[in-house]
N, C-alpha and C positions, 0 to 999 in steps of 0.2 A: 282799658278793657278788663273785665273781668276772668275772673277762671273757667267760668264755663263757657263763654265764649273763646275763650282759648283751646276747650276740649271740642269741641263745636268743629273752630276752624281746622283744628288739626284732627278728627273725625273726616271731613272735607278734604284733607290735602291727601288722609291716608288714603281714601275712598279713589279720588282722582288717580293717584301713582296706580294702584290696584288696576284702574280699567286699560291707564296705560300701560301698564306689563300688559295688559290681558290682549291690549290694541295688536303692543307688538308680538306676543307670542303667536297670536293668529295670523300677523303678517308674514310673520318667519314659516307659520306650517304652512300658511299659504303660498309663499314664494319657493317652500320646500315641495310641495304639491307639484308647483308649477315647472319645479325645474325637473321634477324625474317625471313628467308628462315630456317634456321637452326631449329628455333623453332617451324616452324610450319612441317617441316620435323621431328623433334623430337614428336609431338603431333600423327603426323601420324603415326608414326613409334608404339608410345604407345598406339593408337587404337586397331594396329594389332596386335603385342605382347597381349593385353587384352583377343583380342578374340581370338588368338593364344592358350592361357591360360585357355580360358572358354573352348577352343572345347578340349584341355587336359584332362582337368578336367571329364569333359561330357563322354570321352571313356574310363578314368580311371574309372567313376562311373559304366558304361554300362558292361563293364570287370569285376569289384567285383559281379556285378550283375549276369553276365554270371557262376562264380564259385559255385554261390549257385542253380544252377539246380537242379532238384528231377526227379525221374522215375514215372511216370505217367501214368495212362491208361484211352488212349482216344480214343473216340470215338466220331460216329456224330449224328446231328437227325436235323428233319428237322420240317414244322410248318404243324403238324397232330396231332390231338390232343392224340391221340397213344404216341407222343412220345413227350407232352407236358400238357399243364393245360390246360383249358377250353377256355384261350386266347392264341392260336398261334401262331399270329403275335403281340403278346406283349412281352418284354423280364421282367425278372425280375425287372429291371431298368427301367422300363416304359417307353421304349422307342422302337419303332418296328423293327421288327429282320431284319437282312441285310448282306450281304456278308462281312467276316471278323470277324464277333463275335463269340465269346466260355463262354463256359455255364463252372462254375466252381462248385468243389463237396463245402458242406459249410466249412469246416473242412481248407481246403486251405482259403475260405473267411476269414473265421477269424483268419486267421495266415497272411493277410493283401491283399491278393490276389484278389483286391474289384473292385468293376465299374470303367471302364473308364479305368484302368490300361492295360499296355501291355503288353503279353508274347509271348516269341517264343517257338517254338515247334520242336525240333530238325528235319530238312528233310520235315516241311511243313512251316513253313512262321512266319509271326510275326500276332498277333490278339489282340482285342480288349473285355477286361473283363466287356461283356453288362446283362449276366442271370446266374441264379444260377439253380443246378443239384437239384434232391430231397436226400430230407433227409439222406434216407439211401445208397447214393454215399458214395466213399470215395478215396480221394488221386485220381481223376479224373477231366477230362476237356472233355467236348462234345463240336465238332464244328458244327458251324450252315449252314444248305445246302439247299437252298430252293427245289432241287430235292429228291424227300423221297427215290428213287430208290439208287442214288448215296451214301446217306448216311446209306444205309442198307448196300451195297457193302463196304464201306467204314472199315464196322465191328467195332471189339478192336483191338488194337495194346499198344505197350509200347513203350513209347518216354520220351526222357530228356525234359523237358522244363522249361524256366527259367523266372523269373519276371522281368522284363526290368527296370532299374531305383529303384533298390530296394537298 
């Protein structure tokens, strides 16, 4: 073989090495592409399994809560002083009365059933624990009706209801 054929094939070997570096550095960004698509696919992925988890969690609590229902007797009233204290439009929680709030007997209060908390009422809704019943209530919830008529009509009844998040 000659010289130039020697510069030739080694012109050729260098050309060759060159595209293989080049093969492999594009394999490597590309496997390196491919892995932080994967991880951040995988981050995603454990966001939603998270909350996946939490909202689990949250209906598993809501369900044990749902089991410990009690029979109840409730009733409604409205802001008359007939069928409240001297301030009507004040709830026991100092805060003014409003669609959605029930008045609890004390007796449920202190067995945890306190402001701010929520329960449902089998066949009427879900409410918000804003006032307390007097005294000698017991094992009862009053809902609050701004119309006094509606909530005379309204009467007693017996209902399950249960403390939400308990």
């Amino acid at each position: 073989m000659q010289l130039e054929d020697y510069k030739n094939r080694f012109n050729q070997l260098q050309l060759s090495q060159a595209s293989a570096e080049g093969a492999l550095e594009g394999l490597q960004l590309s496997s390196y592409t491919q892995q932080l698509m994967l991880i951040n696919s995988l981050a995603d992925n454990k966001s939603k399994v998270t909350e996946l988890l939490r909202m689990v969690q949250q209906k598993d609590f809501i369900i044990q809560s749902m089991t410990r229902g009690r029979v109840c007797t409730i009733s409604a009233y409205s802001p008359t002083v007939g069928q409240t204290d001297d301030s009507p439009f004040i709830t026991a929680n100092n805060k003014r009365v409003r669609d959605g709030i029930v008045a609890v007997s004390r007796d449920l209060f202190a067995n945890g059933w306190n402001f701010g908390r929520k329960i449902y009422i089998k066949d009427l809704g879900v409410y918000t624990i804003d006032d307390l019943m007097h005294e000698r209530m017991r094992n009862s919830l009053d809902i609050f009706m701004f119309d006094t008529d509606l909530a005379i009509k309204f009467g007693k009844k017996q209902a399950r209801a249960y403390l939400l998040g308990a």
